[in-house]
C-alpha positions as CSV (number, residue, x, y, z in Angstrom):
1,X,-21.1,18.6,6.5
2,X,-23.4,16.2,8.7
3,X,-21.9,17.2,12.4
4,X,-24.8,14.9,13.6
5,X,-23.6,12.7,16.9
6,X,-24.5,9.5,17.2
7,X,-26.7,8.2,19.5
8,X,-27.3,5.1,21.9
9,X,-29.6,3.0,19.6
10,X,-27.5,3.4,16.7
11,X,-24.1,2.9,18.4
12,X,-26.1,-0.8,19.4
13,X,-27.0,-1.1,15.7
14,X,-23.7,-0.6,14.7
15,X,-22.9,-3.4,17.5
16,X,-24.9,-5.8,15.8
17,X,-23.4,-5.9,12.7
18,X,-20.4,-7.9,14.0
19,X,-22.2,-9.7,16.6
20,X,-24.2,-11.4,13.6
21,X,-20.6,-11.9,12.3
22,X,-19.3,-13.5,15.4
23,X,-22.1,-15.5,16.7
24,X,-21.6,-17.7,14.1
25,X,-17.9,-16.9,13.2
26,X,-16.8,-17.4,16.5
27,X,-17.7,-21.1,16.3
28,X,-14.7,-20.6,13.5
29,X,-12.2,-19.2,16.0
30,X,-13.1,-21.0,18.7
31,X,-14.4,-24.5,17.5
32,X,-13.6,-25.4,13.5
33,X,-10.0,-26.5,14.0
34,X,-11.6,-29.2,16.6
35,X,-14.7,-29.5,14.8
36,X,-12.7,-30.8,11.4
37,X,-9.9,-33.3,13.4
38,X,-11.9,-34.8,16.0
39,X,-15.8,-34.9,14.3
40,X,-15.5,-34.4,10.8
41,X,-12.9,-36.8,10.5
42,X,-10.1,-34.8,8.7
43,X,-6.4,-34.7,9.4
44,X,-4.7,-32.1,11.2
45,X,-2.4,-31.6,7.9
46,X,-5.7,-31.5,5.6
47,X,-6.7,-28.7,7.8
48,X,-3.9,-26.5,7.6
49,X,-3.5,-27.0,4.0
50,X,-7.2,-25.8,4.3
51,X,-6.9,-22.8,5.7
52,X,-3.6,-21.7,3.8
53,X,-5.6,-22.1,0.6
54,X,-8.5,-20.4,1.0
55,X,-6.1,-17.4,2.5
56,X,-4.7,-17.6,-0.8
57,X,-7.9,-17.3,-2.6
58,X,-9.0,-14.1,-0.6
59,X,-5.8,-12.5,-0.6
60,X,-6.9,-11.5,-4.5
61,X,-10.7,-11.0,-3.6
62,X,-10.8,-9.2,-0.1
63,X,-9.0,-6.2,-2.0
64,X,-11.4,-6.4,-5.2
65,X,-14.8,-6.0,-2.5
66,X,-13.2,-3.1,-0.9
67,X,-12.1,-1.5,-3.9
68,X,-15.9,-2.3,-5.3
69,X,-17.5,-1.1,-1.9
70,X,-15.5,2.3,-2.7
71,X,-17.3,2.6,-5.8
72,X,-20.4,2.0,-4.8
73,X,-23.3,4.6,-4.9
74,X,-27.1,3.8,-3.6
75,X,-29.7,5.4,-2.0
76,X,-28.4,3.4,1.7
77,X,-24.8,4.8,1.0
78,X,-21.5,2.6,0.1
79,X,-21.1,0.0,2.3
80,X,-24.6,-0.9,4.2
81,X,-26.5,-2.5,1.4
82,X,-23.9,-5.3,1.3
83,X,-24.7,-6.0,5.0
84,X,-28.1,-6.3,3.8
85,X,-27.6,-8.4,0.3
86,X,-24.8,-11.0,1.7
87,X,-26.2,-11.8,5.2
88,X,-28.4,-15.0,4.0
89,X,-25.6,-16.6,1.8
90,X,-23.7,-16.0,4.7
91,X,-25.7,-18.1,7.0
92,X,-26.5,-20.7,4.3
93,X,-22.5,-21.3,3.8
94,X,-22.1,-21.0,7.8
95,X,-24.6,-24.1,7.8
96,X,-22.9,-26.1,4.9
97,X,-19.6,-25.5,6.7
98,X,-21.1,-27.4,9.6
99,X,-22.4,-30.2,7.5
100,X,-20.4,-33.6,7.1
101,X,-21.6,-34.9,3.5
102,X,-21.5,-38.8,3.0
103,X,-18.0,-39.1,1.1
104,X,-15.1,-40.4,1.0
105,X,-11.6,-38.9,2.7
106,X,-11.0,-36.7,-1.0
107,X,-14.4,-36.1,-1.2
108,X,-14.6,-34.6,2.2
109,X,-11.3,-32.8,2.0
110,X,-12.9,-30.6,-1.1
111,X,-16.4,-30.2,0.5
112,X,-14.7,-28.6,3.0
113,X,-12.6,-26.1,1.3
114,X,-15.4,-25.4,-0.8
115,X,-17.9,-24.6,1.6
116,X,-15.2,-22.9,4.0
117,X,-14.0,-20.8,1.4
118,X,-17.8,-19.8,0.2
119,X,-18.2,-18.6,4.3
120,X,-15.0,-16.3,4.0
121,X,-16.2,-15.1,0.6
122,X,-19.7,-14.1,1.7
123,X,-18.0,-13.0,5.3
124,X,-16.1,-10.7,3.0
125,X,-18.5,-9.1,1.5
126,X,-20.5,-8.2,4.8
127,X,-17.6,-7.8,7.1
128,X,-15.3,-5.5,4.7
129,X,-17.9,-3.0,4.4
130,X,-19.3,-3.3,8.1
131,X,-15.9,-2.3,8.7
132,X,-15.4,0.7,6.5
133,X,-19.1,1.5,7.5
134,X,-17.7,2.7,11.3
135,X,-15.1,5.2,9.4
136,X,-18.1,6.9,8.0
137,X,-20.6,6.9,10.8
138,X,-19.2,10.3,12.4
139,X,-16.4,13.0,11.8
140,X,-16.2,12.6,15.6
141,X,-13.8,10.5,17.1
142,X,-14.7,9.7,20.3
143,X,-18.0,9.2,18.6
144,X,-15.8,6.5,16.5
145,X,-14.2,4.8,19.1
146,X,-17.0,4.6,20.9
147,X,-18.7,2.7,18.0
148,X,-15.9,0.3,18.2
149,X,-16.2,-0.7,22.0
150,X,-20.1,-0.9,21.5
151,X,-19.1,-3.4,18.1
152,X,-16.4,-5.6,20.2
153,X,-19.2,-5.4,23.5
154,X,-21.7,-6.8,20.7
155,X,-18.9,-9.5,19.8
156,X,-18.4,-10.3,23.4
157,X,-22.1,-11.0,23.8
158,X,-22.2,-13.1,21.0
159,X,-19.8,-14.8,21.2
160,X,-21.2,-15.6,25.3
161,X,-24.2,-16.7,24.0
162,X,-22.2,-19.0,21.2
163,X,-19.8,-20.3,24.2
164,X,-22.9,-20.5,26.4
165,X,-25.4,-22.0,24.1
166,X,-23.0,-24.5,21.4
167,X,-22.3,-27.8,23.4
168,X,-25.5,-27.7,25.0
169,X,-26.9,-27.9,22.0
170,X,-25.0,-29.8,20.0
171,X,-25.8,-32.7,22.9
172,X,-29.5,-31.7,23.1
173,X,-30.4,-31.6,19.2
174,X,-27.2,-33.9,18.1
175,X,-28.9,-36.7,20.8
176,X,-25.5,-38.9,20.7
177,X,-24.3,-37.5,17.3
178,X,-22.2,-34.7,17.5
179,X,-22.1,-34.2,13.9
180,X,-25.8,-33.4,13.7
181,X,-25.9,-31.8,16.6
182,X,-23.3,-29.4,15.2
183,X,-25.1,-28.7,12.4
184,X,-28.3,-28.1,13.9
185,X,-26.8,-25.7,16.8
186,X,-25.4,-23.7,13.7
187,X,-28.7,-23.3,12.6
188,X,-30.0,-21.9,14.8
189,X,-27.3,-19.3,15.8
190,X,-27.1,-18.5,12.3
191,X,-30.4,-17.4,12.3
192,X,-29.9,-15.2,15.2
193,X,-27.0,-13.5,13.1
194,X,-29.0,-12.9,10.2
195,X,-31.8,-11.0,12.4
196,X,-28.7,-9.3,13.9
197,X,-27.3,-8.1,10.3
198,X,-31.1,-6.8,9.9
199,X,-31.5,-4.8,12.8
200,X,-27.4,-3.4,11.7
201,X,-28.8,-2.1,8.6
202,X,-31.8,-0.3,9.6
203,X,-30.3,1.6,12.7
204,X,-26.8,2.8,11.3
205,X,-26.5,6.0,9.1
206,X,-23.3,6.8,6.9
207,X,-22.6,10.7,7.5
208,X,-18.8,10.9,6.3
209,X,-18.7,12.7,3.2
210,X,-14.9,12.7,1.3
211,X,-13.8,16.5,0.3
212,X,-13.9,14.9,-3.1
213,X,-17.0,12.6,-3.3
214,X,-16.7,11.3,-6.4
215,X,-13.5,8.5,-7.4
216,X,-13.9,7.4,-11.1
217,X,-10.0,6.8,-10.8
218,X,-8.8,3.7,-11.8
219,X,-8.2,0.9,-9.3
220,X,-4.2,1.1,-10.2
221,X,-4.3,4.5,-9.2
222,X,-6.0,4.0,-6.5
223,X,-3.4,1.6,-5.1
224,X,-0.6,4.1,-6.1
225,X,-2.4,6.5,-3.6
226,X,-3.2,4.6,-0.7
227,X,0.6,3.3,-1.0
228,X,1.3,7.0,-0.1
229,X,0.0,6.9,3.0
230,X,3.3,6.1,4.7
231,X,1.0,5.0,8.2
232,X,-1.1,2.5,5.9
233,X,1.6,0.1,5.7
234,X,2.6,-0.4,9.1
235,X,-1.4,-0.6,10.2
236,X,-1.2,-3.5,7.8
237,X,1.6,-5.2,9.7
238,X,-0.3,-4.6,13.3
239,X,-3.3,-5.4,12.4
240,X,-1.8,-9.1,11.2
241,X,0.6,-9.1,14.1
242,X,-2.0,-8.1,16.7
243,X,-4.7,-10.6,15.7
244,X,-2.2,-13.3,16.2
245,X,-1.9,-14.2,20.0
246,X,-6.3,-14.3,19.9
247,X,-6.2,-16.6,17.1
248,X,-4.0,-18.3,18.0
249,X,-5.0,-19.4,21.8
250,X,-8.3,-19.8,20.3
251,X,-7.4,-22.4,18.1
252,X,-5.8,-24.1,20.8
253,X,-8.5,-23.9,23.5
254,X,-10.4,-26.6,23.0
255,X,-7.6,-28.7,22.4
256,X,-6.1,-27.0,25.9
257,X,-9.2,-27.8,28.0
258,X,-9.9,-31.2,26.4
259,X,-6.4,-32.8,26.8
260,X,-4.3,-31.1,29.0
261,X,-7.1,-29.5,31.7
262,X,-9.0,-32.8,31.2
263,X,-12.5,-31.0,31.5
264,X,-16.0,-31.8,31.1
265,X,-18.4,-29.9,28.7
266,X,-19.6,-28.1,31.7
267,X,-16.0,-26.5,32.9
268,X,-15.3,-26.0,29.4
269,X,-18.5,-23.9,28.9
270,X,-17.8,-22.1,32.3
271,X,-14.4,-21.3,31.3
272,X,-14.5,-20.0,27.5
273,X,-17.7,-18.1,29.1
274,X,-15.7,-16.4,31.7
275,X,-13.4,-16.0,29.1
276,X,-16.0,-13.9,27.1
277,X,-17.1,-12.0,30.1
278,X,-13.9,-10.6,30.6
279,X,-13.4,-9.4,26.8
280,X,-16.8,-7.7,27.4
281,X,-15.3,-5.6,29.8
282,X,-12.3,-4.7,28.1
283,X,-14.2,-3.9,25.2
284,X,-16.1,-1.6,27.8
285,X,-12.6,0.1,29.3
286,X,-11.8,1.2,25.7
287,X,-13.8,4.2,25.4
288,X,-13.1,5.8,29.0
289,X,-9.1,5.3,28.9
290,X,-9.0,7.1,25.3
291,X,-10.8,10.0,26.4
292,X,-7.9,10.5,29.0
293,X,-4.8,8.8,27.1
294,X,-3.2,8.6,23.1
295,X,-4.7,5.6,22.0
296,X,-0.8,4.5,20.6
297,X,0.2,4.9,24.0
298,X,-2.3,2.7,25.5
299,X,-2.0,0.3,23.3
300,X,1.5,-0.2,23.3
301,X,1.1,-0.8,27.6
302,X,-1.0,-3.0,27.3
303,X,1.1,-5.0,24.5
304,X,4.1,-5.2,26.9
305,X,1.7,-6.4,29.9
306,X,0.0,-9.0,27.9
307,X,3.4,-10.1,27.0
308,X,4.6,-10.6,30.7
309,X,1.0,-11.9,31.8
310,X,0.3,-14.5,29.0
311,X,3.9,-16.4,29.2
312,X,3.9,-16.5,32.8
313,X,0.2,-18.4,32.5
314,X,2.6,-21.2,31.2
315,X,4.0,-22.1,34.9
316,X,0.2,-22.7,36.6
317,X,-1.0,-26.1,37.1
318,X,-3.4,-26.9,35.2
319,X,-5.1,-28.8,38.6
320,X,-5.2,-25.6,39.8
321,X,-8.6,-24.6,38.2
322,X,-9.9,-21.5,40.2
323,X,-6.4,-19.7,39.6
324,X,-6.5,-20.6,36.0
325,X,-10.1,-19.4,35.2
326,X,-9.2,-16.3,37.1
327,X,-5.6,-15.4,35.4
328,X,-7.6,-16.3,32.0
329,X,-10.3,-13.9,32.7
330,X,-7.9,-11.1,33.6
331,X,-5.5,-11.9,30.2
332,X,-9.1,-11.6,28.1
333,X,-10.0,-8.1,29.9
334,X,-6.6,-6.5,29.1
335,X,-6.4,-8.3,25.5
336,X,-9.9,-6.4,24.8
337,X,-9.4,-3.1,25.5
338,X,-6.3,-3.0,22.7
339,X,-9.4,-4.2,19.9
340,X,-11.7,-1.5,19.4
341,X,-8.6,0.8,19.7
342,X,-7.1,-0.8,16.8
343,X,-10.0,-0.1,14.9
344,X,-10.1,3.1,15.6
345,X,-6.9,4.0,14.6
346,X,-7.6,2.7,10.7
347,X,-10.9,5.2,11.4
348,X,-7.2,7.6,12.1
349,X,-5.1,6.1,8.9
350,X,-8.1,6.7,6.7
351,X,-8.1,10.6,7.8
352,X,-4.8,10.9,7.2
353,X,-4.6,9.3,4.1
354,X,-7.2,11.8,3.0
355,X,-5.4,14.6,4.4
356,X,-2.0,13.7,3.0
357,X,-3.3,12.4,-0.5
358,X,-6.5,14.3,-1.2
359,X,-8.4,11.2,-1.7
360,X,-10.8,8.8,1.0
361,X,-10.1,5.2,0.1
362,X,-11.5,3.5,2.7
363,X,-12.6,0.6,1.4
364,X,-9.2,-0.8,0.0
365,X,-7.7,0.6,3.5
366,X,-10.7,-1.8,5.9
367,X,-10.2,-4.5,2.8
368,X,-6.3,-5.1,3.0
369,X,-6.8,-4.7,7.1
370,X,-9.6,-7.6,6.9
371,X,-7.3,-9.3,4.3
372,X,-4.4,-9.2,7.3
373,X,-6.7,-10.2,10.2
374,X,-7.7,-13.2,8.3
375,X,-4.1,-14.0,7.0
376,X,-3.7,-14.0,10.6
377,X,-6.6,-15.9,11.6
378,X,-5.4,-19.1,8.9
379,X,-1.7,-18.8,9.8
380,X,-2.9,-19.3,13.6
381,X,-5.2,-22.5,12.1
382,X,-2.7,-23.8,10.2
383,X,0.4,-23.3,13.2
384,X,-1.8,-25.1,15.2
385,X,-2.5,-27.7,13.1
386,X,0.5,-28.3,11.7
387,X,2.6,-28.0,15.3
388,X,-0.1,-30.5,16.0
389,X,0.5,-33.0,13.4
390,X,4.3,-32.7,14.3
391,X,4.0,-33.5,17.6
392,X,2.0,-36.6,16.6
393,X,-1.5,-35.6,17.9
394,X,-4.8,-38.1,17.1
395,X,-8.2,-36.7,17.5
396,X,-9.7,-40.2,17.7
397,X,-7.0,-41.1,21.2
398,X,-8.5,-39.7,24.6
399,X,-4.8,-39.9,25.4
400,X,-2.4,-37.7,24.0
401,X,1.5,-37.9,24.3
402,X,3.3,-36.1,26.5
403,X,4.8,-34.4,23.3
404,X,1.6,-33.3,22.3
405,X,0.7,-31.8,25.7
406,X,3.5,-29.9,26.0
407,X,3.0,-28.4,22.2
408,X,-0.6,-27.3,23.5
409,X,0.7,-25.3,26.5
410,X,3.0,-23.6,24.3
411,X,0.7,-22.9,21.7
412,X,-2.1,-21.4,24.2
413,X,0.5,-19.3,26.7
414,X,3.9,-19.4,25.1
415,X,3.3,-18.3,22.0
416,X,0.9,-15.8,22.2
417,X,3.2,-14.3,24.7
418,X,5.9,-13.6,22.0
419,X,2.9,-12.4,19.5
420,X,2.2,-9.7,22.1
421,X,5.9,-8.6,21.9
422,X,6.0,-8.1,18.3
423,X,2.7,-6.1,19.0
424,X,3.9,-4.0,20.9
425,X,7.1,-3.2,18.4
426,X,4.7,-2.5,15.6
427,X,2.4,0.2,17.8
428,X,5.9,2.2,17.9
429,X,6.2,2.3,13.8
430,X,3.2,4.2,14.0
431,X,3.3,8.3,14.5
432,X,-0.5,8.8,14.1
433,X,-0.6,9.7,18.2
434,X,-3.5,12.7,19.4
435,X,-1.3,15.5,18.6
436,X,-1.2,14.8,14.7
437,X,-4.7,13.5,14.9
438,X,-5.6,16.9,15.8
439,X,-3.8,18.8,13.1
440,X,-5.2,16.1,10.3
441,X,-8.6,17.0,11.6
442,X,-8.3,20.2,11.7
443,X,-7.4,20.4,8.2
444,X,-10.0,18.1,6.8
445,X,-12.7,20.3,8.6
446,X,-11.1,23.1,6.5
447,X,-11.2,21.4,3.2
448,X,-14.6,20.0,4.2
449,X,-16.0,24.0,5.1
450,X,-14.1,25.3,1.9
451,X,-15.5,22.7,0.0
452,X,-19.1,23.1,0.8
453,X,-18.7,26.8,0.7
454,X,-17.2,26.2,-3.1
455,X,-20.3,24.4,-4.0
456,X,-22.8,26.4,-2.8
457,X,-21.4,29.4,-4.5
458,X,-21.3,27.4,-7.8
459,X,-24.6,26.5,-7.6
460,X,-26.2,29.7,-6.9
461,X,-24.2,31.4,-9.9
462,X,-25.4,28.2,-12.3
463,X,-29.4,29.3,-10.9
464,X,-28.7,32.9,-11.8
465,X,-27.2,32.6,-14.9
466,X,-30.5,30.1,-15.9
467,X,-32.9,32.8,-15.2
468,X,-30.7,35.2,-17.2
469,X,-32.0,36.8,-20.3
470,X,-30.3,36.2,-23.2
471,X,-28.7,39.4,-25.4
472,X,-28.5,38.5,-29.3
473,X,-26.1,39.7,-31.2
474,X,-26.4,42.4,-33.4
């Protein structure tokens, strides 16, 4: 068993991997739902019906990657040559995404399902396995969660430098065209990610070995198996419920700052940058508070707090600019620190599924979670969207109706708000807190020891009886 810790440069590595993601991704979260209403010329109904159906789509291949990554054997482990393979197709599609192709409305509509779907594809097939990849880096848990806060301090500084770097660009290399400009900006952040996804592969190591190393089962046993980990369930449903208020205020950012704050490019960079800042630092606080705390506990605080903190946002003038930016960086702090913890904890769920059932299936367990989290992301798309085109929004007015307005506040404090409620309901399903932690690991170690010991005794008896001589029958 490889007791190995893991060390600073590595941790970083392991940071990169989703910071190539997100420096291009996040222009998904933060800037696609604009991107397609206001410059790419598409409906806020087209949208939504654009993100519900790629969901669709994935909700039968995100399983099938992770269910392939678990069967995977090279000589850079299960899940880090995909991080290697997929990382320029990624970029390519991130590009296309950000392309608008001379056609008509139809012609448009299916470009850009096409393409968008071909960037969640690709995304799968890095991101799935990225994810499993920090369940394997270390039998050590703090060593885990640690690798989580450095990945969401790796997102946080991508996703400043996208925030930081994205509208300047697009008005420097678009030059009056925001289309090109767009496209061009993507460019060149995609090719950041793709040096990010190299410099991933090359530092991280996979150390995690199952008790039982080998799974030729089939993949309908496989399901039957992971269905017995009664915790693997209930991740499923945090995981979709907690990526919810993000995605969700996200989507409705740029819509918040453009029509209802009324602010220039340069206050809307400041603010989403802030913004950024703060998430940095929660990502930071994650580490330190579950040395000291359960990580159930800590995230089931912070739930109920986000819950108070983001619905009262709702009463602040939006005039009132200062107080805003400051209340917004402290919601992103506190919203941050429950992220890498929420990782961790399918890092726990795969343990104990292993304990419980004998068998690692970590793949299908990170697949179903991404699977969730992305649900979640294109229900937060299409909500906004579709509360959008309800309330009769335009992208082409620089005046929206009051209607309108008041369906953006909600969707940026109000609703997120009651997203961080549910949250906090669905941390209290769980029962995977330090104390059975503790007992699961204990007992893998055992199996691990046991197991190793097992081997090694087989193999030495195989070499003797090779070298011994043969008696012929009389």
């Amino acid at each position: 068993m490889n007791k190995q810790r893991v060390g600073i440069l590595e941790k970083i590595g392991y940071g990169m991997g989703d910071a190539g993601c997100n420096i291009v991704g996040g222009a998904v979260f933060l800037f696609l739902n604009y991107y397609y209403t206001d410059i790419y010329g598409l409906t806020a109904a087209s949208v939504a019906a654009i993100w519900l159906g790629v969901r669709v789509i994935e909700a039968i291949s995100d399983p099938l990657i992770g269910m392939l990554a678990d069967r995977t054997r090279s000589r850079w482990g299960k899940f880090r040559p995909y991080i290697l393979f997929f990382a320029f197709p990624y970029v390519v599609f991130c590009v296309l995404m950000f392309t608008v192709p001379d056609f008509g409305y139809t012609g448009k509509v299916i470009y850009a399902f096409i393409t968008y779907l071909m960037m969640s594809i690709t995304f799968s097939f890095i991101n799935i396995p990225y994810c499993s990849l920090g369940s394997v880096i270390s039998y050590n848990q703090q060593d885990r969660i640690s690798c989580q806060s450095y990945r969401f301090m790796g997102v946080g500084v991508a996703t400043l430098i996208l925030t930081l770097s994205l509208i300047p660009l697009v008005q420097l290399l678009g030059k009056g065209d925001q289309a090109v400009g767009y496209q061009r900006a993507v460019f060149i952040l995609s090719m950041l990610g793709l040096a990010m996804f190299i410099t991933c592969f090359k530092l991280v190591r996979e150390r995690v070995i199952p008790v039982i190393p080998k799974n030729n089962d089939s993949i309908f046993n496989d399901i039957k198996d992971i269905l017995k980990n009664d915790q693997w369930l209930k991740l499923l449903l945090l995981t979709f419920v907690n990526v919810l208020p993000g995605f969700i205020r996200m989507a409705a950012t740029m819509y918040f700052l453009n029509y209802v704050v009324k602010a220039d490019s340069t206050f809307i960079t400041l603010f989403m940058s802030i913004g950024v800042v703060g998430m940095i630092i929660g990502s930071a606080l994650a580490k330190p508070l579950s040395d000291y705390f359960c990580k159930l506990k800590i995230f089931f605080l912070i739930s109920l707090f986000l819950f108070i903190w983001s619905g009262s946002l709702y009463f602040i003038n939006p005039e009132y600019r200062v107080l805003l930016t400051v209340a917004y960086f402290i919601l992103n702090v506190v919203h941050q620190i429950a992220q890498p913890i929420n990782w961790s904890i399918m890092s726990d769920v795969d343990d104990y599924g292993e304990w419980k059932t004998g068998k690692r299936l970590t793949g299908i367990n990170f697949s179903c979670n991404f699977l969730a989290l992305k649900i979640g992301l294109a229900l937060s798309g299409a909500l906004v969207s579709s509360v959008l085109a309800w309330s009769g929004y335009h992208g082409a007015q620089q005046q929206q109706s009051p209607d309108t307005l008041f369906v953006i506040k909600i969707m940026f404090f109000v609703v997120p708000s009651a997203c961080y409620l549910l949250t906090a309901l669905c941390v209290r399903m769980l029962s995977i807190d330090r104390q059975l932690m503790a007992v699961v690991n204990e007992g893998l170690t055992k199996r691990r020891n046991n197991y190793s010991e097992l081997t090694d005794y087989l193999a030495e008896e195989e070499g003797l009886n090779r070298y011994q001589p043969k008696v012929k029958s009389s």
